[in-house]
Structure formats: structure tokens, C-alpha cells
N, C-alpha and C positions, 0 to 999 in steps of 0.2 A: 415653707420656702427657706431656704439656705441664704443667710446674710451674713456668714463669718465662717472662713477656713483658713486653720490652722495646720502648717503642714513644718514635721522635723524636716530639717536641713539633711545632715550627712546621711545618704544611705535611703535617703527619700527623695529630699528636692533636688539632691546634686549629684550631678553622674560622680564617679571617682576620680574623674580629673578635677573635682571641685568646681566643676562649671553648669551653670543652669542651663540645658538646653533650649532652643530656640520653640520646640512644642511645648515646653511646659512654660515657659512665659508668656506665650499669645495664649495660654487658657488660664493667666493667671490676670493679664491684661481683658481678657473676656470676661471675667469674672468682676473685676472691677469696675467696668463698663456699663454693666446692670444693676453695679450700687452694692455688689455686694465686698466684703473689706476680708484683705487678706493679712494673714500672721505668720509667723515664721518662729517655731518653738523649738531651741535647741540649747543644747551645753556649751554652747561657746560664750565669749563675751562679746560688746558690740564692736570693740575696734578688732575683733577677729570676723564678724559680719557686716560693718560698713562696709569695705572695701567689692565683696560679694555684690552687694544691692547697689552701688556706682555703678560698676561694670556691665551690669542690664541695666541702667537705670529705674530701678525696684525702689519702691516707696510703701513701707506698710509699717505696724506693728509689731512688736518682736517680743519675746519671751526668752530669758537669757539666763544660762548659768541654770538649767535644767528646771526653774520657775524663782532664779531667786530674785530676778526683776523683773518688770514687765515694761519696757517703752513705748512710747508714739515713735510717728513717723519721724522724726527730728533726732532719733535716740535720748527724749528725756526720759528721765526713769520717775513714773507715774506713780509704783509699787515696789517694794523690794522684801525679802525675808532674808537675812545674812548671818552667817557662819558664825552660832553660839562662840564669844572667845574662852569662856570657863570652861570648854571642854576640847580647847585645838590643840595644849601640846599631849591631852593623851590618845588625841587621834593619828598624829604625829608619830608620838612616840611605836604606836602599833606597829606602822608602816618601820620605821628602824628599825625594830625588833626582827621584823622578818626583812629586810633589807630590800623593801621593794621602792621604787622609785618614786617621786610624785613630784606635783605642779602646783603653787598654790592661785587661784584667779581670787583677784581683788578688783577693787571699782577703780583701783590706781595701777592696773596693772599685774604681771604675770610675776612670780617669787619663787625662789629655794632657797630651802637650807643645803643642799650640796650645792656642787660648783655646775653655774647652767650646763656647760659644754659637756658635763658626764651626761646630766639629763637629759638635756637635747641629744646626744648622739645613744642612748639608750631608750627613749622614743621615738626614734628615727628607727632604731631598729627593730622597733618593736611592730611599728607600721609597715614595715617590707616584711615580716610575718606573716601578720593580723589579713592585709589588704594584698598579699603577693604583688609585690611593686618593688623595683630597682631603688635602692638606695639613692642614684643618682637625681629620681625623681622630684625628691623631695628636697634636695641642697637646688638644684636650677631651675624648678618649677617656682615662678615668680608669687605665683598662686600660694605658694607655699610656705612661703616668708611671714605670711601673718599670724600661721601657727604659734600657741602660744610656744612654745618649746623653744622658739628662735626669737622670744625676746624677755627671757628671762632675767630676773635681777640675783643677785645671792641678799639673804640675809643674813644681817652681820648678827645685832645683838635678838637670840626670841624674845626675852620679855619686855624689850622695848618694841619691837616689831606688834606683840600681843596689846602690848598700852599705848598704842598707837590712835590715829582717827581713820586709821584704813580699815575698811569694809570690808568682808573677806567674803566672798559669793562661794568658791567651793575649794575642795583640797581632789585634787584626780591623782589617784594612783596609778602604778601599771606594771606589769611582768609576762616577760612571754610563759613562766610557767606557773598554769592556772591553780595550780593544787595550793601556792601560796595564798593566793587571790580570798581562795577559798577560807583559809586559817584566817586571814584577816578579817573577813567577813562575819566570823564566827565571832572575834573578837568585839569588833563595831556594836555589836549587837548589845553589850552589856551596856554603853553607852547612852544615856540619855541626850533628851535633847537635839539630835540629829538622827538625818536621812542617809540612805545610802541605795545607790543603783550602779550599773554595769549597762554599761552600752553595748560593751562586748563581753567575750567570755575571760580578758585578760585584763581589765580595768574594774577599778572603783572609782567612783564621783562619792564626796559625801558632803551634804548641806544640811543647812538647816531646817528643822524636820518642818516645817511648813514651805520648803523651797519644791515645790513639786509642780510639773508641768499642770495636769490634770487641777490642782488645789487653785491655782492661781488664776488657771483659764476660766473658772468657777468663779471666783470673785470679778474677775474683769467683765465678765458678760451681763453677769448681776448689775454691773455697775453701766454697759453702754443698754442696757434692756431686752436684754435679746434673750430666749429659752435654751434650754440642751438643745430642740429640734431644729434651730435653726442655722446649727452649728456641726458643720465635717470637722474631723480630723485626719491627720494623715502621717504615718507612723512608720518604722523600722523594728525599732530596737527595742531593750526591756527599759529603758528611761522615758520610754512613750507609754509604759501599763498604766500608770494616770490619767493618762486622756483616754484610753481605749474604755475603762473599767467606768467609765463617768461619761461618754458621750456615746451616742446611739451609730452613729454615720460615722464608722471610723472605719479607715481606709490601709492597707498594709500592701506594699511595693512586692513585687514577686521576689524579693531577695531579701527581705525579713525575717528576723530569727522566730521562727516556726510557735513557739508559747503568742508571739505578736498574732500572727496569720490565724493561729486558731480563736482568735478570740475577737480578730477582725469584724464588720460587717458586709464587707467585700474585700479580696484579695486583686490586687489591679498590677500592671506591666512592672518592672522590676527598675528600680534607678534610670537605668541605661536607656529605655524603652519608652519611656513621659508616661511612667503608672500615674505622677500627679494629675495631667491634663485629662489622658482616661478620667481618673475620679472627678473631676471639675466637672468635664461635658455630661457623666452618666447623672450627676448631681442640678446641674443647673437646668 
């Protein structure tokens, strides 16, 4: 019996307008009804997800910053894994070298070394790409304003930044052209001590090599008591291969990048469609 589903946010729980549909929350509410406890595993931070779970009024667990923390219902952080600082400004420096853009997510909030308004309006752009969506979408879409990209800080000095008490949960890169993506990639690699995944085919996320969805959902379950089988997952992207590769009942939206779907244990209705609630009912 199923007592704990986990389900990625973008591209899973959320249509593209960034809103949880009214079917997948009454099978999320049904779910919880019978005792069994819901999570929400994603790359975001939690003041990019509070606002989200107000507006259904949604109460659950969350997994943040691709596993580098893990909350209760309150958003306190239970568990965390955080961004080696011995090895940030050469992951830094990578992303310079090939001049590709990034974001840094802290426990204190969103940071650059460039000036926000280039990054922001060069992840803005990169999004009406990536998602075919109007620029205009994302400046007046209210939803939209939590992105971290729209409240970025600049950093002045790095190594005072670096000797800081701030926490660094991940550094996300991005470019619309992938061939860069890829050279960094290649770079990252020689790199100890950290992780790295792509949600999409034009980003990198990179954490701490124990920040893993999969790694952490693994300690958490150890710790409320519960087995791999009594645990769904439910997944999109290639930052969900850790849940997928580690739980048996893992679930992939019909709009999933195809390495996900094939490795699925069922293929369910796509974002748009409440693939999560299909998976809820087929499951409970």
C-alpha cells in the first residue's frame, strides 16, 4: 500500500501557467484523506514554493533545491546537503569562461555576480524559447514574480560572499545554445565534490554531490518508516533520474523528456491533462 507520494512540481504538478489544476488537487486531497502523506520534490527554493501551496491551500513536505533540503509542512528544514564552498568559484569561473549565465539559490535568498536585470532579462528569454511563451507572460503573470530571476541580489565582494554564513543550496546555469551547456558539462566533471543535472536541454543545476532528489527521499523514508514500495514517485525531467532509478512506482507525465518515460513504471496524462491524479487513483 502506498503511504508517501512524491511528485516534481514544473512539468508534473503544474500546468505551464504555473497553476495546480483543480483535478490534481482533489486527488491530492483524496490521497491525504486515507492517511496517506504527500511531497513535492523540486529545484526550486521554498519562498519560490510557499506562495504555490497558499493558493490551493496545499500542506505537505517538500524537497528543495533538487534534494538539498528536505521540509515539513511549516517549511522547516529537517535535512539539508549544501553547496561545497571549496570548490564554488571554480564552478563559477566555468560558467565565465564560456559566458553562460547563472543564478546563485541560497537559504538567504537568490544572488549574482552579474547585474540581476541582464540575468533576469536573459532568463526571461530563455523561457519564451525553452516553454514557447510570450515574453509578456512572464513580466505580468503575477505567478511569475517569485521566480528567482525577479529577485535577485548582485554580489559585491566573492570572497567575502564565499566566507560568509550563507548556505548555498545550488548555482543554475542557462543558454539558449545547448552546445555550450554541453562544454561546461564536460568541464563540471573534473570537479569533485558536486552534482550536476539539467532539467532541460539548456540548463545546469549544480549541488552538492549528495543534493539529490532520489538520495535524500532515501534517507527521509528510512527515517518516517516506510519501504521503497510504499512510495510513488512522479517525475518529468532528467533531475527526477534519482527518484526514478531508486523507486519502483515511478510515474512520468506524457510531456516528459523521453530517457524519463522510458524508464517510467507507467507513462500517465501529460501536465496539462492531471497525469498526477490518473497516477494517484491508478495507485490508491
Amino acid at each position: 500500500m502506498i503511504k508517501l507520494i512524491v511528485s516534481d512540481m514544473d512539468g508534473t504538478l503544474l500546468a505551464h501557467d504555473s497553476s495546480i489544476s483543480k483535478g490534481n488537487i482533489e486527488a491530492i486531497r483524496y490521497a491525504q484523506s486515507k492517511g496517506v502523506q504527500f511531497a513535492i520534490a523540486t529545484g526550486r527554493d521554498y519562498s519560490s514554493l510557499k506562495g504555490i501551496l497558499e493558493a490551493h491551500d496545499l500542506k505537505c513536505f517538500s524537497i528543495l533545491g533538487n534534494g538539498a533540503q528536505f521540509c515539513n509542512e511549516n517549511g522547516e528544514i529537517l535535512s539539508s546537503a549544501y553547496f561545497p564552498k571549496k570548490c564554488f568559484k571554480q564552478v563559477l569561473q566555468i560558467f565565465d569562461e564560456l559566458k553562460i549565465h547563472y543564478m546563485i539559490f541560497t537559504a538567504n535568498g537568490f544572488y549574482s555576480t552579474a547585474e540581476p536585470n541582464v540575468v533576469r532579462d536573459a532568463f526571461i528569454d530563455r523561457c519564451v524559447v525553452q516553454f514557447k511563451r510570450k515574453r509578456e507572460d512572464y513580466l505580468d503573470n503575477g505567478c511569475n514574480q517569485d521566480m528567482a530571476c525577479m529577485k535577485l541580489k548582485k554580489i559585491g565582494d566573492l570572497d567575502d560572499f564565499i566566507n560568509s554564513s550563507i548556505d548555498i543550496i545550488k548555482v543554475e546555469a542557462f543558454n539558449n545554445d545547448v552546445s555550450l551547456i554541453e562544454k561546461a558539462k564536460e568541464k563540471l566533471q573534473e570537479i569533485d565534490g558536486i552534482a550536476y543535472l539539467s532539467s532541460f536541454d539548456d540548463n545546469i543545476e549544480v549541488t552538492d554531490k549528495a543534493a539529490q532528489k532520489g538520495l535524500i527521499l532515501e534517507n527521509v523514508i528510512e527515517e518516517l518508516g516506510y519501504s521503497k514500495d510504499e512510495v510513488m514517485v512522479l517525475g518529468d525531467g532528467l533531475n527526477d533520474i534519482t527518484l526514478f532509478e531508486r523507486f519502483k512506482y515511478s510515474f512520468a507525465p506524457g510531456n516528459a523528456n523521453e530517457t524519463i518515460k522510458a524508464m517510467a513504471y507507467q507513462v500517465v496524462g501529460a501536465c496539462e491533462e492531471d497525469g498526477v491524479s490518473q497516477a494517484i487513483y491508478m495507485m490508491l
